[in-house]
C-alpha positions in Angstrom: 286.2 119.8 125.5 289.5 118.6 125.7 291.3 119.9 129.0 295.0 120.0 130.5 295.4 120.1 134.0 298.1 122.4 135.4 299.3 122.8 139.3 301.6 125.7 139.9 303.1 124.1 143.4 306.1 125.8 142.9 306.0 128.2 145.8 308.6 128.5 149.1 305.5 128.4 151.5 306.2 131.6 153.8 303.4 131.9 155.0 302.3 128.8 156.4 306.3 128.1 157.8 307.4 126.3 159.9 305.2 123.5 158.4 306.8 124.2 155.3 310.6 123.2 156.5 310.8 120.1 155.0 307.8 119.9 152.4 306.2 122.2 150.1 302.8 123.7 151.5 300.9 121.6 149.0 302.1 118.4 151.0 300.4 119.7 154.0 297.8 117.3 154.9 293.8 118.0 155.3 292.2 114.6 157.0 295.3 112.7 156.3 295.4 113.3 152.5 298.2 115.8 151.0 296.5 118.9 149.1 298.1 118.5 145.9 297.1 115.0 145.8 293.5 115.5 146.7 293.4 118.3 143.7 294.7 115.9 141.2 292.3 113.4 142.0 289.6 116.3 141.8 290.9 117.0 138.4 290.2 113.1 137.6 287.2 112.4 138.9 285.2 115.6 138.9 286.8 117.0 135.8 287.7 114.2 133.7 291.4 115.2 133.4 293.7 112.2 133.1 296.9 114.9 131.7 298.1 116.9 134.3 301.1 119.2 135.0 302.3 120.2 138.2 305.5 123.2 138.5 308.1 121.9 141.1 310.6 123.9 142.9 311.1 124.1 146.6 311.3 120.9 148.0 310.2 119.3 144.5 311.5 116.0 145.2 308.5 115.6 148.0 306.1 115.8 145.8 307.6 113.9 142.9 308.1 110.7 145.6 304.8 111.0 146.3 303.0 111.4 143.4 305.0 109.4 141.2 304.1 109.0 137.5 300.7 109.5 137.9 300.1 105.7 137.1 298.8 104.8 140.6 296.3 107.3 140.5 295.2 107.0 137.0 296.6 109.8 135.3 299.8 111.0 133.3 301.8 113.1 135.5 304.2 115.6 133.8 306.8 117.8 135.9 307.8 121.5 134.9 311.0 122.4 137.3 310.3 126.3 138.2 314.1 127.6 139.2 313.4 131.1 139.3 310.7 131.2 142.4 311.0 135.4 142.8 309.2 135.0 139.5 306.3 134.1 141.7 303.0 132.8 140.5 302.6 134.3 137.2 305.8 132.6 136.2 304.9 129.3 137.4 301.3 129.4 135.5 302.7 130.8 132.0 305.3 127.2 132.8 302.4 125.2 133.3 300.3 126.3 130.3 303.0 127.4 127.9 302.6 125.2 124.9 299.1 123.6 125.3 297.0 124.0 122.4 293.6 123.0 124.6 291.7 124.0 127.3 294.0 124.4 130.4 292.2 124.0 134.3 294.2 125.6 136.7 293.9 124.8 140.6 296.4 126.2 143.3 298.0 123.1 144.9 297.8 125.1 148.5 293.8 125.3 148.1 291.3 122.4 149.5 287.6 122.0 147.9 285.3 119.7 149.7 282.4 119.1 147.8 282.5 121.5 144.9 280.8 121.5 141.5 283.9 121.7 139.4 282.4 119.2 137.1 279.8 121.7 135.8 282.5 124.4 135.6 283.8 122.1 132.9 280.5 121.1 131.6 279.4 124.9 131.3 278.8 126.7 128.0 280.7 130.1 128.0 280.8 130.4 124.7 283.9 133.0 123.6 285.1 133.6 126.9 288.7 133.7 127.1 288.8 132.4 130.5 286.9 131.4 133.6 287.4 132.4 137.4 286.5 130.1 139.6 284.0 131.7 142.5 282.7 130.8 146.0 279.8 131.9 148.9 282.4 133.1 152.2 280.3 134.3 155.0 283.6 135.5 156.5 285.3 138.8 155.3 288.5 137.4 156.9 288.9 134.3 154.5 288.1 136.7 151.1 290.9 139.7 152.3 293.4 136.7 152.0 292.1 135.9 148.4 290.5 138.0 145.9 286.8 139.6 144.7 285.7 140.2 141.4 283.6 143.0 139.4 280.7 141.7 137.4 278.4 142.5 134.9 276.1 139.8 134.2 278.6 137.1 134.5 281.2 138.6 132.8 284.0 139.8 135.0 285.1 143.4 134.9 287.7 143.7 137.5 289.7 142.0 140.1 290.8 142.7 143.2 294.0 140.7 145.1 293.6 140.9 149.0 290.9 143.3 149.5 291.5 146.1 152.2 287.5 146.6 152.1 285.0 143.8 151.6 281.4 144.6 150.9 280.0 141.5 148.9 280.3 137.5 149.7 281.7 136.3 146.7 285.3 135.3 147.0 287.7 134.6 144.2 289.4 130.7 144.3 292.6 128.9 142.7 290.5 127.4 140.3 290.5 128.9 136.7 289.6 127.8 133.4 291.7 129.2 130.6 291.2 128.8 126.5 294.0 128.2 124.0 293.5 132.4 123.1 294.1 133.2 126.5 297.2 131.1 127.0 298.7 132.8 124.1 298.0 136.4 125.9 300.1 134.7 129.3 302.8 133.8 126.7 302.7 136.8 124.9 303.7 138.7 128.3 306.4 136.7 129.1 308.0 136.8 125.8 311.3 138.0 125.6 313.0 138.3 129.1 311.0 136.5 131.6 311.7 138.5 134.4 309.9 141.8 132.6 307.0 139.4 132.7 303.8 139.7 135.6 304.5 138.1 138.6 300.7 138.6 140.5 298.6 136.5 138.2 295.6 137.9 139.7 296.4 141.7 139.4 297.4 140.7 135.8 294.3 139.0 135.0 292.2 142.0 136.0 294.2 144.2 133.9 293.1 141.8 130.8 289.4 142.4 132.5 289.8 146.0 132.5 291.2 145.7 128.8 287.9 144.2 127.6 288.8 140.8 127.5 286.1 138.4 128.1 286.2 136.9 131.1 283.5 134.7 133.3 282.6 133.9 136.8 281.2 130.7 137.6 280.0 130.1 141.2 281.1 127.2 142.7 278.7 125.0 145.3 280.6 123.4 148.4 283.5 124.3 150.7 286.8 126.0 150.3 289.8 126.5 152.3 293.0 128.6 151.1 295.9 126.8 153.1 298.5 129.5 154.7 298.5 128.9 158.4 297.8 125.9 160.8 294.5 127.4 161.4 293.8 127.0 157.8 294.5 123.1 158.4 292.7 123.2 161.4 289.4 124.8 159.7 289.9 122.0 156.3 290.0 119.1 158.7 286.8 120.4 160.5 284.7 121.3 157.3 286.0 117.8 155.9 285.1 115.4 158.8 282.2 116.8 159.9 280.9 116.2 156.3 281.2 112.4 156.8 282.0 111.8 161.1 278.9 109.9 161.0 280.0 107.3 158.6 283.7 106.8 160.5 284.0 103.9 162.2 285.5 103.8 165.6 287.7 101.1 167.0 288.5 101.2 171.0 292.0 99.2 171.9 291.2 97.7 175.4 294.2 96.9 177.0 294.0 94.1 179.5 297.4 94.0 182.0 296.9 91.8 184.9 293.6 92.6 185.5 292.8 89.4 183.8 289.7 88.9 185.7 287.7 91.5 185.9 288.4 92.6 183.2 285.2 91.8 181.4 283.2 94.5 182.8 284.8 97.3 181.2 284.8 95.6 178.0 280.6 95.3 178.0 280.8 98.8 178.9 282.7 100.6 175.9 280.6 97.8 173.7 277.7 98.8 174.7 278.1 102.6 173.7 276.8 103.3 170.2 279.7 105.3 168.9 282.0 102.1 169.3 281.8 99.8 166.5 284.5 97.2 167.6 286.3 96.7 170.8 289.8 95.2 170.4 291.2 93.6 173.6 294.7 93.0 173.8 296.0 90.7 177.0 298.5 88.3 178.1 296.4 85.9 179.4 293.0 84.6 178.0 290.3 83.9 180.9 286.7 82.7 181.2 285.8 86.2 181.5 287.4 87.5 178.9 285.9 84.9 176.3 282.3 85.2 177.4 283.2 88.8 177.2 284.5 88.2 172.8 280.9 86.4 172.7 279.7 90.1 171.9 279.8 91.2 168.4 281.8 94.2 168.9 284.6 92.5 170.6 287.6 91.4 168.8 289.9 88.7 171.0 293.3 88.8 169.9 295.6 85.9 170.0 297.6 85.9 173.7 301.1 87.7 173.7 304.0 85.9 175.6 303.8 87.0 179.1 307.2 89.0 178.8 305.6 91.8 176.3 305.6 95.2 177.5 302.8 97.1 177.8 303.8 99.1 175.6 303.6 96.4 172.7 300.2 96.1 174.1 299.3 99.3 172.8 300.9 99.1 169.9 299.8 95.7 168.8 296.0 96.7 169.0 296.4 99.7 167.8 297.7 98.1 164.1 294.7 95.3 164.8 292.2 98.1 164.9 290.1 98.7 161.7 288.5 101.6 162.8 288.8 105.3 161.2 289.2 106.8 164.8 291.2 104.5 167.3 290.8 104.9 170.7 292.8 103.5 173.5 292.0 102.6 177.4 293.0 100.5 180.3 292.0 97.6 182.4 292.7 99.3 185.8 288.9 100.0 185.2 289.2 104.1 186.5 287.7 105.6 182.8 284.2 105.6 182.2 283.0 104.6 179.0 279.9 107.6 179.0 283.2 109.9 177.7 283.6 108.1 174.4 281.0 110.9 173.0 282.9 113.3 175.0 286.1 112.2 173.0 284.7 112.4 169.4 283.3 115.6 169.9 286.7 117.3 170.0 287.7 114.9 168.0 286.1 116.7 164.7 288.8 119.6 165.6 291.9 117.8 166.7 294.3 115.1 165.1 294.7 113.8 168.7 292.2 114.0 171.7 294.2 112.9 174.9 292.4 112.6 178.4 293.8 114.5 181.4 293.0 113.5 184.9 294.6 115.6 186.8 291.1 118.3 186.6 290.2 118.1 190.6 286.3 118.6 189.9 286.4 115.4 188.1 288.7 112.9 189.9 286.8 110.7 192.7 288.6 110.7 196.1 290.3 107.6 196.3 292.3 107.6 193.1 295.9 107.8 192.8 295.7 111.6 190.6 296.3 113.3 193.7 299.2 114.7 195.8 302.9 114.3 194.6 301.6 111.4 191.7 299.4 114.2 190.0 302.7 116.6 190.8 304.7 114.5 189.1 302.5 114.0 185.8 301.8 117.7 185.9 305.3 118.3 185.9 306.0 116.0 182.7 303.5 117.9 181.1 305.1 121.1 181.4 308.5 120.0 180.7 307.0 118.5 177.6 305.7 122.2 176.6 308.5 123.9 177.4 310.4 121.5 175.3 308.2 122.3 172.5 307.1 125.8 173.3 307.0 126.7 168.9 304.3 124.4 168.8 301.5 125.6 170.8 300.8 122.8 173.1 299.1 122.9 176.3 298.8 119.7 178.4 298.7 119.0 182.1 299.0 114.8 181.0 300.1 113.5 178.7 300.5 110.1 180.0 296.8 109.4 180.3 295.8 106.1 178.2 292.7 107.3 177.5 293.0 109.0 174.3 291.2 109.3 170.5 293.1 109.6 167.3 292.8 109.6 163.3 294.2 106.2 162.2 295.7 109.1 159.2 297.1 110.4 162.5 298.3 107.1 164.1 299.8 106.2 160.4 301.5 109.2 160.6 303.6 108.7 163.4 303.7 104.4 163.3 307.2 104.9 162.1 308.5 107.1 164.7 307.5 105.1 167.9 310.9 103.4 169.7 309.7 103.0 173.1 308.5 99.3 173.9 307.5 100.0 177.6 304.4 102.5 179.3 306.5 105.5 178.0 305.5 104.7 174.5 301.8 106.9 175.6 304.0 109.9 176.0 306.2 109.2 172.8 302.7 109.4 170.7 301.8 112.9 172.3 305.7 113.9 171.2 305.2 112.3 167.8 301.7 113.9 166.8 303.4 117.3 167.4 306.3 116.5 165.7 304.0 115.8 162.7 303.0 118.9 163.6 299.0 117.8 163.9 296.5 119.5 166.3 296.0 117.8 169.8 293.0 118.7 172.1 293.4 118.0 175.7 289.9 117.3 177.4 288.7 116.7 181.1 288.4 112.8 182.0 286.5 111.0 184.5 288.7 109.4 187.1 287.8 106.4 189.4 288.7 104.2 191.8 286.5 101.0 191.4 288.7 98.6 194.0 287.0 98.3 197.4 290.3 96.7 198.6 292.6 99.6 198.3 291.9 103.5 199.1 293.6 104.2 195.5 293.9 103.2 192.3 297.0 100.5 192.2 299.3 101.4 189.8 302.7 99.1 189.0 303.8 102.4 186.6 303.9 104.6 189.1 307.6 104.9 189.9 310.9 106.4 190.0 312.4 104.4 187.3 309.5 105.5 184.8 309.4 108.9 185.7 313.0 109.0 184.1 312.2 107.1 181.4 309.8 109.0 180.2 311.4 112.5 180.7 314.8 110.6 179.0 312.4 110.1 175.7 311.4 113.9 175.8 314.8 114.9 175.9 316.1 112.9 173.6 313.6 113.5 171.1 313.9 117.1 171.1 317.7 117.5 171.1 317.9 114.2 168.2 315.0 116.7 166.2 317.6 119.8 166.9 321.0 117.7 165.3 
């Protein structure tokens, strides 16, 4: 069977605004990968499909930069501008199909299937079926009122139903259909003439064909769906997504060494020695005996020595582009983290983009550390100010300057770009960045310590006026730059 692919992606995105200010929702990401680019590649290599057409209209020019010919991905990418959007859906599938003399699939660029069969959907013998609605297993009635349930008898469809008040079955309508040439000529048929007279609901217009006696399937589709409209939506595909494959991401922890040349080492056996870890990175100033008995062990990766004048916050960054790892972690050679809450980390880390350590939780601070009194009133007070700045985004933080963190390299890619600061402030700019992105961060409970006999608290060269400004400057000027 010869088959088109077609990608209405024309839509204004209401629902799922304001991540749809300055893309189209099928740009939205789902582990790092835009929608509409993971369904073309599911139209490649599940489907076979190397022709594909995707309808363009708001914010077009996103998904033309990023998609390209087609070339790069392996297929022939054609482009179908859509300028009258109150036409809706119906209007931006009769574009897509109009003229193709073959099988058409259609998938919904705002939908995400993880690990579907839609390669026996296109293998499938239907014989004169007109067309082909793509079905799924929902245990939730929530998730099925926002799409659509079907009438059957046998396999033939009967009836459709768009956003069910009432849901009694489990069987919820997708994005996915496969139309025949006869079928295409029906959609074209109803727009012929003036446009505007033509349907706009493709779904309540499909049923009506049902209801006509036109012979359409079902075909029940294995595998995981999500129907992108909200931030929740996101938040549940990047879930279902990485938890399919966590256990094959590997994690890289950036150790960053800064003046604590010499003892150093110990932390760096500890965080190798955790399973979860599969390299160790260590970033210093100043290579030691210590430190190379310490990049003896496997795991650990010794970069080369950077000039005693770099900031720390080049530190960070410097490991952080080293790292090979899927998740990249970051801690400190002040020794006070304990390496038992790398599991801890990745946990949460399933749910969130960012995973960011607070220790300003009294149950879990020892006495003796320097995450008490005014210093923890300080950083709690950054926090806050950060939220307020950002109140539209749903953050809730009580530090955000902690070093000990977890991230998606798709995260820390995201954001590269956007990172200005050279100095300790740069930990807070990441925090600002990931929300900017508008990504999901998770802030979790750390363990605290203060391992230096010599002083009664945790010595800290950061911990002053002059920083304090510096990092509430960068919030400021972030958000107001964001606002012009």
């Amino acid at each position: 069977m010869t088959l088109v692919g077609v990608i209405p992606a024309a839509g204004r995105g209401v629902r799922a605004y304001p991540y749809t200010q300055t893309i189209p929702k099928s740009m939205l990401e789902i582990d790092g990968v835009p929608l509409i680019r993971r369904n073309v590649e599911l139209m490649r290599d599940r489907m076979g499909i190397r022709k594909i057409r995707i309808v363009i209209g708001h914010h077009g020019e996103v998904i033309r930069d990023h998609l390209g010919t087609g070339d790069a991905l392996g297929v022939e990418i054609e482009y179908i501008e859509n300028d009258r959007l109150a036409l809706e859906l119906g209007y931006s599938v009769f574009l897509g199909v109009r003229g193709v003399e073959s099988h058409a699939v259609v998938l919904l660029a705002d939908e995400c299937y993880i690990g579907t069969n839609h390669d026996e959907l296109v293998r499938s013998d239907f014989g004169d079926a007109l067309a082909v609605c793509g079905m799924i297993q929902s245990p939730y009635a929530k998730h099925i009122r926002k799409n659509y349930t079907v009438t059957l008898d046998g396999d033939r469809v009967t009836d459709l139903h768009e956003k069910p008040t009432v849901v009694t079955g489990n069987l919820m309508g997708t994005g996915t259909f496969l139309l025949s040439p006869r079928f295409i000529q029906l959609l074209e048929s109803a727009f012929a003439g003036d446009p505007a007279r033509g349907p706009r609901d493709f779904i309540s217009w499909v049923g009506q064909r049902c209801r006509e006696g036109v012979d359409v399937r079902a075909f029940v589709l294995s595998g995981s769906y999500v129907n992108v409209n909200s931030r929740d939506d996101l938040n549940w595909g990047n879930y279902l997504l990485r938890e399919l494959s966590f256990e094959k991401k590997k994690t890289s922890l950036v150790y960053v060494v800064d003046g604590e040349e010499e003892r150093a080492a110990r932390p760096v056996d500890s965080f190798a020695e955790r399973p979860e870890i599969d390299e160790v990175i260590v970033v210093t100033r100043r290579m030691t005996p210590a430190l190379l008995k310490a990049g003896s062990n496997a795991k650990v990766r010794l970069l080369p020595p950077l000039p005693e004048e770099t900031p720390i916050g080049q530190l960070f960054i410097t490991g952080l582009d080293a790292a090979s790892g899927d998740i990249l972690m970051t801690s400190y050679s002040d020794d006070t983290f304990s390496a038992r809450d790398v599991a801890k980390m990745l946990v949460y880390l399933k749910d969130a983009d960012l995973v960011v350590g607070t220790r300003t939780t009294r149950q879990m601070i020892e006495q003796g550390t320097n995450m008490r009194g005014l210093v923890r009133a300080v950083h709690l007070f950054l926090a806050k100010v950060l939220e307020m700045l950002w109140w539209r985004f749903d953050c809730r933080f009580t530090d955000v300057c902690c070093v000990y963190r977890a991230m998606w390299r798709s995260t820390y890619r995201t954001i590269r770009g956007n990172l200005t600061a050279s100095g300790v402030e740069v930990i807070a700019e990441m925090v600002i960045e990931v929300l900017r992105a508008r990504r999901r961060i998770i802030e979790i409970p750390v363990n605290y310590y203060n391992r230096d006999l010599e002083f009664d608290y945790v010595r800290s060269r950061y911990q002053n006026v002059g920083t304090f400004l510096r990092i509430l400057g960068l919030m400021l000027r972030k958000r107001f730059s964001a606002m012009g």
